[in-house]
C-alpha positions as CSV (number, residue, x, y, z in Angstrom):
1,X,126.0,118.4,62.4
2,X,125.1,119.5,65.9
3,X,125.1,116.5,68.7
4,X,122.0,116.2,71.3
5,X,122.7,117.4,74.7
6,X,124.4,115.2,76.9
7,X,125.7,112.7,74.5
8,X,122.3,111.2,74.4
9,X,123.3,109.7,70.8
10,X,125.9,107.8,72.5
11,X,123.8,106.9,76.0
12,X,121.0,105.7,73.3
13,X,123.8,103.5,71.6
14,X,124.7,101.8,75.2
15,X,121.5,101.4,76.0
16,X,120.4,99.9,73.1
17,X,123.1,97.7,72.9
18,X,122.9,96.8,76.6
19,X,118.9,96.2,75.7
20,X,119.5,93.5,73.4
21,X,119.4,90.6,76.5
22,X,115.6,92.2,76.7
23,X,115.1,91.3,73.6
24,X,116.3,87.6,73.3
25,X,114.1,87.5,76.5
26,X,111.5,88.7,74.9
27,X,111.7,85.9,71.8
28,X,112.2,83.4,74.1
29,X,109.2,84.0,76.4
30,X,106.9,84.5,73.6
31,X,108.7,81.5,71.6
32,X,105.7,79.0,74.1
33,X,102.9,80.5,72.2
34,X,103.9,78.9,68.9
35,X,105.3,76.1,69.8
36,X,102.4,75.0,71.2
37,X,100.4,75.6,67.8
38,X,103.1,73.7,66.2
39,X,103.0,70.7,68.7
40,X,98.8,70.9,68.0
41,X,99.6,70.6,64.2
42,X,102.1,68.2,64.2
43,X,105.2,70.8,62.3
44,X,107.2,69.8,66.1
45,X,110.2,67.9,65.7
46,X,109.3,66.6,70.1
47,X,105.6,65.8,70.6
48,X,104.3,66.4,73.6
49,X,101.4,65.4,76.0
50,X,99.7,68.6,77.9
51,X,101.6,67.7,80.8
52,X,104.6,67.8,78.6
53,X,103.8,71.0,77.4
54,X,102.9,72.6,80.8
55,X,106.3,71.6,81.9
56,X,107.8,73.6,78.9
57,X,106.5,76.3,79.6
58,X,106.9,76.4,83.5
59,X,110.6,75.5,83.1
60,X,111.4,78.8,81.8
61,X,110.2,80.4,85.6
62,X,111.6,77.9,87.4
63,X,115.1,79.4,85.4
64,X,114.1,83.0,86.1
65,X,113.3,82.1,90.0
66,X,116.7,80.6,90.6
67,X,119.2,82.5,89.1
68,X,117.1,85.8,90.2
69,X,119.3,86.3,93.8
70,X,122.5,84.5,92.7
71,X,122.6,87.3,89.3
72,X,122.2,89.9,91.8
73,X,124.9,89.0,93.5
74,X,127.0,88.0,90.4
75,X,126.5,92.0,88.9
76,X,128.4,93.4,92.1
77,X,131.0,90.6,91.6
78,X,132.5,90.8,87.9
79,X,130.7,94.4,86.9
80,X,127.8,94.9,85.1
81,X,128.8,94.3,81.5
82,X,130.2,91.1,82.2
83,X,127.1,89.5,83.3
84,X,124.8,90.7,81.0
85,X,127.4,88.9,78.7
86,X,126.9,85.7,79.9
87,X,123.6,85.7,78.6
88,X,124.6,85.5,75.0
89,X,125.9,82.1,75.0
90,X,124.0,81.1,77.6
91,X,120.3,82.0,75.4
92,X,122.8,80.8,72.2
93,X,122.9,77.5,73.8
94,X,119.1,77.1,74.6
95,X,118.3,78.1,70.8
96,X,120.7,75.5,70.1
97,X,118.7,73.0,72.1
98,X,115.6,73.8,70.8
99,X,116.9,73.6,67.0
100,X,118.3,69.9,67.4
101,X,115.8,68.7,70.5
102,X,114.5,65.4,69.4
103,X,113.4,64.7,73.1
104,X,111.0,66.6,75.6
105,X,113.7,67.0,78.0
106,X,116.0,68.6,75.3
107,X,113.1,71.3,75.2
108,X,113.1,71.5,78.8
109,X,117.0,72.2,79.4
110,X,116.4,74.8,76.8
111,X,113.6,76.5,78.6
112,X,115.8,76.3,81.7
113,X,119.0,77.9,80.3
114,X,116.6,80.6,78.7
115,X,114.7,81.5,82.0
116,X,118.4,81.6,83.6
117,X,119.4,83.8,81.0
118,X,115.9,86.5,81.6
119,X,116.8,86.5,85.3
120,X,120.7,87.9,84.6
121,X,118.9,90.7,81.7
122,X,115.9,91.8,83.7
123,X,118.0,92.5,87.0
124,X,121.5,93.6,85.1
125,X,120.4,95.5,81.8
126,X,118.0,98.2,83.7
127,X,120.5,98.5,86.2
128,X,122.6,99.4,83.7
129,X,121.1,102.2,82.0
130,X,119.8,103.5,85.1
131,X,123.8,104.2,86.4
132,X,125.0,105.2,82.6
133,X,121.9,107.4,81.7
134,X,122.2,111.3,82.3
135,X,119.5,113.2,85.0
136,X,117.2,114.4,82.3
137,X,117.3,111.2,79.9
138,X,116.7,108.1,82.4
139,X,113.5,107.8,82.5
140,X,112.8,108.0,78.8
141,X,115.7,105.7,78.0
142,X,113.7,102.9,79.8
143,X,111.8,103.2,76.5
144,X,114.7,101.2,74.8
145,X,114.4,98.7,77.4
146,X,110.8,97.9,77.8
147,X,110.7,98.4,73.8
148,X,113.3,95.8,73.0
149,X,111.8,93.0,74.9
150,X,108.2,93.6,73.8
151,X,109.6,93.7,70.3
152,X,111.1,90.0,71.1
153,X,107.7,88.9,72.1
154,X,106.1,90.1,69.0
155,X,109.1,89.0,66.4
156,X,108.1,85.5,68.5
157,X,105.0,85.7,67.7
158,X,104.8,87.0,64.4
159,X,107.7,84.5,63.1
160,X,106.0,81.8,64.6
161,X,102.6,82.6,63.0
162,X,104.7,82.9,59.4
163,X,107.4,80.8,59.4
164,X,108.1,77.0,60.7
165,X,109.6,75.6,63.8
166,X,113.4,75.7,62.6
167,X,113.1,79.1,61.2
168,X,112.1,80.2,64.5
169,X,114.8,78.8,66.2
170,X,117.5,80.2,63.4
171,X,116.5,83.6,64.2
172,X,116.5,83.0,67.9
173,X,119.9,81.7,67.6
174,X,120.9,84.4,65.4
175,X,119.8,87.4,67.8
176,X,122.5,86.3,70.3
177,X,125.6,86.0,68.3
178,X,124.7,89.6,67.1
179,X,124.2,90.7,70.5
180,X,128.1,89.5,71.6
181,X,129.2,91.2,68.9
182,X,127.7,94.8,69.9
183,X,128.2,94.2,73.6
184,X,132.3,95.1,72.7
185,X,131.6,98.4,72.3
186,X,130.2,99.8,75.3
187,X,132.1,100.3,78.8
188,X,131.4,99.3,82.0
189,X,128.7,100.8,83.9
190,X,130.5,104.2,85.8
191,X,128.9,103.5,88.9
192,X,129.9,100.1,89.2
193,X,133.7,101.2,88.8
194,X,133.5,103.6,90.9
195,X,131.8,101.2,93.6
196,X,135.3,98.9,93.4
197,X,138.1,101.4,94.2
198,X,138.5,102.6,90.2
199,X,137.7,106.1,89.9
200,X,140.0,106.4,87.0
201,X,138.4,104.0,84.7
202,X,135.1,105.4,86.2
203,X,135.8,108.9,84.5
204,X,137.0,106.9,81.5
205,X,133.3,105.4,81.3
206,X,131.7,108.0,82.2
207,X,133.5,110.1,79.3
208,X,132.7,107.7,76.3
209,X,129.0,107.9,77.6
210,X,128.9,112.2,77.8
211,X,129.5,114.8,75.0
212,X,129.7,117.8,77.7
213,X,132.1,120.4,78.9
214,X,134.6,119.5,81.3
215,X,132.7,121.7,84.4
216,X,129.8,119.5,83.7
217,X,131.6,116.2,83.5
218,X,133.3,116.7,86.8
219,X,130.4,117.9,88.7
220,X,128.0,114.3,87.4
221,X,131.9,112.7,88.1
222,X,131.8,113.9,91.9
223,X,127.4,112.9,92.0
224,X,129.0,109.1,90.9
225,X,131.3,109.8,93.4
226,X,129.6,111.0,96.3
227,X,126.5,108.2,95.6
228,X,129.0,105.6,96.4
229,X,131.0,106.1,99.3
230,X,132.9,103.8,101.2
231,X,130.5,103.3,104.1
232,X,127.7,102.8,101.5
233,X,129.5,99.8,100.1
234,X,128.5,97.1,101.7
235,X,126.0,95.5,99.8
236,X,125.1,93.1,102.7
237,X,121.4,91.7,102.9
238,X,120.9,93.7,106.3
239,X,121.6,96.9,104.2
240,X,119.0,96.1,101.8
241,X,116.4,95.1,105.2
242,X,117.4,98.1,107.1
243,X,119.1,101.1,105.4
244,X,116.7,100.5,102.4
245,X,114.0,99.0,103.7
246,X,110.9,101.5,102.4
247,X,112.3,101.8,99.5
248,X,112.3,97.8,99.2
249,X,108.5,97.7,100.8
250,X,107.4,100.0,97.8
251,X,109.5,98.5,95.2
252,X,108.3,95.0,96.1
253,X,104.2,95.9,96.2
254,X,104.5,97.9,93.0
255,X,106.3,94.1,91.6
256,X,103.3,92.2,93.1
257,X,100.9,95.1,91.5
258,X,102.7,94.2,88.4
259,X,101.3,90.6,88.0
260,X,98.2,90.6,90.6
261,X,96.5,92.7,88.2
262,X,96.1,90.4,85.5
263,X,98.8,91.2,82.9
264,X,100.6,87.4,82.8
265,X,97.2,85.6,83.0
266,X,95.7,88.0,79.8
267,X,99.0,86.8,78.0
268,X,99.0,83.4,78.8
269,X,95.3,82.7,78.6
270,X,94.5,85.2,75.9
271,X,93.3,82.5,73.7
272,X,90.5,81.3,76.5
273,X,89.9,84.9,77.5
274,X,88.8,85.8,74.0
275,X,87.4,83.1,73.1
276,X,84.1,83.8,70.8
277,X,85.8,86.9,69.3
278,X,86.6,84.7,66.0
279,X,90.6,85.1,66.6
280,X,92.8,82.4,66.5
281,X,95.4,81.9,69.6
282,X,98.2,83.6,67.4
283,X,96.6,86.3,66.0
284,X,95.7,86.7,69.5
285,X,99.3,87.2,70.8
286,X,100.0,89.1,67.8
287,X,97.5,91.8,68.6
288,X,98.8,91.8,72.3
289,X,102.4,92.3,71.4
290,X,101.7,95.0,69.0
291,X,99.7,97.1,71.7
292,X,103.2,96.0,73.9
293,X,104.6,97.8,71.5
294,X,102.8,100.9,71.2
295,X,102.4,101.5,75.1
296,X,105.5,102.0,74.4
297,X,105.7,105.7,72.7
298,X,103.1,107.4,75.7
299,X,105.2,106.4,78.6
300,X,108.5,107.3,76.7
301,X,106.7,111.3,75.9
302,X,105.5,111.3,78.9
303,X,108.0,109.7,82.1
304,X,110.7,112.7,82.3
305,X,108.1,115.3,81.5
306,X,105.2,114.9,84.0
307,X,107.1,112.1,86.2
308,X,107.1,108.5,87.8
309,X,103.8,108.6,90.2
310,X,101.3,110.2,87.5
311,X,102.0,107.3,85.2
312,X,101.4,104.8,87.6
313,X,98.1,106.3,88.9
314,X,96.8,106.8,85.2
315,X,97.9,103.1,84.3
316,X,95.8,101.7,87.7
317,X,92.8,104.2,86.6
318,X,92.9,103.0,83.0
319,X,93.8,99.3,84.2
320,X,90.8,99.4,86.6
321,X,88.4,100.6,84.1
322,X,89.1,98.4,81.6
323,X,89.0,95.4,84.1
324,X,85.4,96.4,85.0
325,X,84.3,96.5,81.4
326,X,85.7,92.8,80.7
327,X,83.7,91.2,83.7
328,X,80.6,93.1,82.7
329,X,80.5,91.4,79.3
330,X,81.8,88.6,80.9
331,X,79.0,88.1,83.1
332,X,76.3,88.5,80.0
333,X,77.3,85.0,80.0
334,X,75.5,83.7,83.5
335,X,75.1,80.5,84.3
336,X,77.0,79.7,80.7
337,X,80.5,77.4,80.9
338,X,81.3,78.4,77.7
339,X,82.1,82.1,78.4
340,X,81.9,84.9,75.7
341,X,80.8,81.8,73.2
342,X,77.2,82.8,72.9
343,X,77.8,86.8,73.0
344,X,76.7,89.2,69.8
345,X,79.5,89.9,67.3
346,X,79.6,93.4,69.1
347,X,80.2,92.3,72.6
348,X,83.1,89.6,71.1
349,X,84.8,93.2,69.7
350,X,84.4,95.0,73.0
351,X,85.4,92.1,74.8
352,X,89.0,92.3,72.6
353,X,89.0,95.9,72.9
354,X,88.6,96.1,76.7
355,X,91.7,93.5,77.0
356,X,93.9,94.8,74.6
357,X,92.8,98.4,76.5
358,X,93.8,96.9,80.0
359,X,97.2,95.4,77.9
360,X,97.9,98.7,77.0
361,X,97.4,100.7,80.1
362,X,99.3,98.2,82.3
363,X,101.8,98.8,79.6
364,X,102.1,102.1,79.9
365,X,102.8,102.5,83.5
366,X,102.7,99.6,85.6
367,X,105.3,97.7,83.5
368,X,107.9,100.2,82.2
369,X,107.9,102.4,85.6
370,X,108.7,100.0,87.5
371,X,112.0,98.8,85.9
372,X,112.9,103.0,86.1
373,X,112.2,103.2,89.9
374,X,113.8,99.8,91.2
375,X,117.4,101.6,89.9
376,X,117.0,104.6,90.6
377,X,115.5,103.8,94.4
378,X,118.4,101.9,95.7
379,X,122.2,102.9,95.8
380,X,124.7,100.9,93.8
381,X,125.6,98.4,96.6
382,X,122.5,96.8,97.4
383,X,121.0,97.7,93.7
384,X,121.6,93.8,92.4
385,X,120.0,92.2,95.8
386,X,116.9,94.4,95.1
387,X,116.4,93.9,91.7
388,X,116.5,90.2,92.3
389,X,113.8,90.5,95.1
390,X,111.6,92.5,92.4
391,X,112.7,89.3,89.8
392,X,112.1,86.9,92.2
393,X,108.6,88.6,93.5
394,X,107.2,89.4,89.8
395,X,108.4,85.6,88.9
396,X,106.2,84.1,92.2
397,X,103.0,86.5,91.9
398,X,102.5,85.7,87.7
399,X,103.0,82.1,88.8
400,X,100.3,82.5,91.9
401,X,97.9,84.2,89.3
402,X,98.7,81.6,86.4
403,X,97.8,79.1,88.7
404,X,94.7,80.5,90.3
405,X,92.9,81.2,87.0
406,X,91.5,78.1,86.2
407,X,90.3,77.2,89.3
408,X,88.8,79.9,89.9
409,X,86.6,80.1,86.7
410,X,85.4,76.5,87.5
411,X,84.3,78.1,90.3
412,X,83.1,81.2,89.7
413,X,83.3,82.1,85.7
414,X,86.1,84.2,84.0
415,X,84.4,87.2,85.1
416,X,85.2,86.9,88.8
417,X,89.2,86.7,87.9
418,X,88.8,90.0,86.2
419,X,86.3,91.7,89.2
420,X,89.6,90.5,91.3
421,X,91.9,92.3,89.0
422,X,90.2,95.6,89.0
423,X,90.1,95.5,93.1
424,X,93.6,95.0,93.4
425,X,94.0,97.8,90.5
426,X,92.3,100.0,92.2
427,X,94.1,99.8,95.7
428,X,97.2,99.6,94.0
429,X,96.7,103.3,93.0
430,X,96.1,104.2,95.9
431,X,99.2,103.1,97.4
432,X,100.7,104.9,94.3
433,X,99.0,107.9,95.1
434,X,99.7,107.9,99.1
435,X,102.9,106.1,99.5
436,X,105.6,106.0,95.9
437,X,107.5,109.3,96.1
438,X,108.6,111.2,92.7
439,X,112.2,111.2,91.7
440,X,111.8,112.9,88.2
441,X,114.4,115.5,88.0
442,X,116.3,113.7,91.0
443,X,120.0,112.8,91.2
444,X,120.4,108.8,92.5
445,X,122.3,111.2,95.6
446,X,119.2,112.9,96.2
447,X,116.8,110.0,95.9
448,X,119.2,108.1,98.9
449,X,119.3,111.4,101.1
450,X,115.4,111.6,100.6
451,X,115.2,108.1,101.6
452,X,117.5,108.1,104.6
453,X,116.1,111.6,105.8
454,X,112.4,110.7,105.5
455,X,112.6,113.5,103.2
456,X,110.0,111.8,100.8
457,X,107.7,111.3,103.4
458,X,107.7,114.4,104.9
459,X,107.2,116.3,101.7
460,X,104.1,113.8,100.8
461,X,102.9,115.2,104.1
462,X,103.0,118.4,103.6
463,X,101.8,118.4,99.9
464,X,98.4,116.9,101.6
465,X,98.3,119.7,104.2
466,X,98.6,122.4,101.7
467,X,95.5,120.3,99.9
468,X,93.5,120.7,102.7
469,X,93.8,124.6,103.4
């Protein structure tokens, strides 16, 4: 039996394993949407009063917000594997909660230990396998990741459209205890060793994660090596605002991008948005997860072939498009409250095809890129600090947008959130177009000399010159 090149069988198996925090992320973010069709049937151990409820739910941001800088710094502490780690039991112990909660605030101790618990896996896991994935491979192994946590939304929802309260909670608790079990049998991230004074245990790691010769083992040993260098290793704050700065400008619109263009709000609100299509709010956020899901295969076919900048300009396109469509048979509805209530049958099924269309174009670019780029922009020392700005910015934009929904269409009507969406869209591929460089192809070496030489500018320049002659 031949193996793939690369040892991609045994990158696939870290990265799935390292993955798994994604998914219990993913379960525990989409575990709202039931739970608050349980609490409206009375199958809730806890009732709760709206304002109750919206404190559930918000509990799990306020989590993710607050443990977003402190996990940075915890991954260039004790190593990447070890805090990835500590969101097994931590996750196990909001399940727990959630299992035997007989009070509200039992529910909202559980949301806060499981927001805590997304902040460590969204900053650590892509890290992760971004440093343990090969040149050719680490674009499309950001397909395990943004695959496992979309999969945890939809087992969420799916589970909680099937099954009752407590069985949704088992299998929540259950994911965890597998995870600590799988998490034994991966090493530390190479990088990461390397980055604290151990180059022997680095080409230890590096070995159980390669199946290639030894000429090819010691040149990616001495890229490790060379990519974190003594002066590099600082990991101070004024690195990240100075050395790194345009890299941390880009990496921080494309994270406001993420949420400003109406992906949170379609997920949280997708029962309002489509109302008048005759789909209850969990069929709803089954449909959603499932096109999660199959965003999925596209960007995994297409990241490492065609590169990082052409999926992000097709996603704002597509995104854009969509967006236009919704407001257009949103605003059929002038002068109506309601919304889509008094639309034809027809325009209810275009209405759920345009927003499962934008779900899916976002998904294909503007959410899976973006965890590929924030590693592989940024050299290992100030790699944690930056993915917890991105946490910490994605967490404060969705809450912005959550917040400014409502109000909004009082105001103005649904459609004017969505004519808001597609502007922002469509700037934001423009700055994809004019300002994110490519780093397909590109060594994490490479990517820091282009940035620290201008290198990415300057070839952005001359690739419009040659346009214009």
């Amino acid at each position: 039996m031949s193996t793939l090149p690369d040892g991609i069988c045994k990158q696939l198996f870290a990265c799935f394993i390292v993955s798994m925090p994604l998914l219990m992320a993913g379960t525990t973010l989409g575990w709202s949407s039931p739970m608050m069709e349980y609490t409206l049937k009375g199958t809730a151990p806890v009732h709760l009063t709206s304002e109750q409820e919206s404190w559930m739910v918000t509990l799990i941001d306020v989590g993710n917000v607050l443990l977003s800088l402190p996990a940075g710094i915890m991954m260039d502490k004790i190593g990447r594997k070890m805090s990835v780690y500590l969101t097994v039991p931590i996750t196990l112990a909001g399940w727990i909660l959630i299992l035997a909660a007989r009070q509200p605030w039992h529910l909202y101790v559980a949301r806060f230990l499981h927001g805590s618990a997304m902040a460590i896996s969204l900053i650590v896991s892509p890290s992760y396998v971004g440093e343990m994935a090969s040149i050719s491979v680490r674009g499309s192994l950001a397909l395990v990741v943004e695959l496992t946590y979309a999969s945890g939304l939809l087992l969420s929802y799916v589970i909680g459209w099937l099954a009752s309260y407590e069985t949704l909670a088992i299998v929540g608790a259950v994911i965890p205890v597998i995870t600590g079990v799988l998490m034994v049998a991966i090493p530390e991230s190479p990088y990461y060793l390397m980055m604290v004074g151990k180059p022997e245990e680095a080409a230890r790691s590096l070995r159980k994660l390669r199946n290639c010769g030894d000429d090819e083992f010691k040149e990616e040993l001495e890229i490790v090596r060379l990519s974190v260098t003594e002066e590099k290793c600082k990991g101070q704050l004024t690195d990240l605002l100075h050395r790194d700065r345009a890299p941390l400008i880009i990496v921080l619109t494309l994270a406001a991008l993420q949420m400003a263009c109406g992906a949170s709000v379609m997920e949280a609100y997708a029962s309002s948005v489509l109302y008048g299509t005759g789909l209850s709010p969990n069929a709803s956020a089954v449909i959603f997860g499932l096109f999660i899901v199959v965003a999925c295969v596209p960007f995994a076919l297409t990241v490492d072939k065609y590169g990082r900048r052409p999926l992000f300009m097709v996603s704002c396109v597509g995104t854009t498009l969509c967006h236009v469509f919704i407001a257009a048979l949103l605003s059929r509805d002038d002068g109506n409250s309601v919304g889509v209530e008094s639309t034809a049958d027809m325009d209810g099924w275009l209405l759920l095809a345009s927003v499962c269309g934008a779900e899916f174009f976002i998904n294909i670019g503007l959410m899976p890129v973006l965890s590929v780029i924030q590693c592989e922009y940024f050299p290992s020392d100030t790699r944690g600090l930056a993915n917890s700005a991105v946490v910490f910015t994605i967490t404060f934009t969705s809450t912005i947008m959550l917040k400014i929904y409502q109000p909004v269409t009082d105001a103005y009507g649904k459609r004017a959130n969505f004519i808001g969406y597609a502007v922002i869209t469509f700037f934001g591929g423009l700055f994809c177009y004019f300002c994110v460089p490519e780093t397909k192809g590109k060594s994490f070496l490479q990517i820091q000399t282009d940035f620290e030489t201008y290198a990415w500018r300057n070839g952005k320049t001359r690739h419009r010159n040659y346009e214009r002659l």
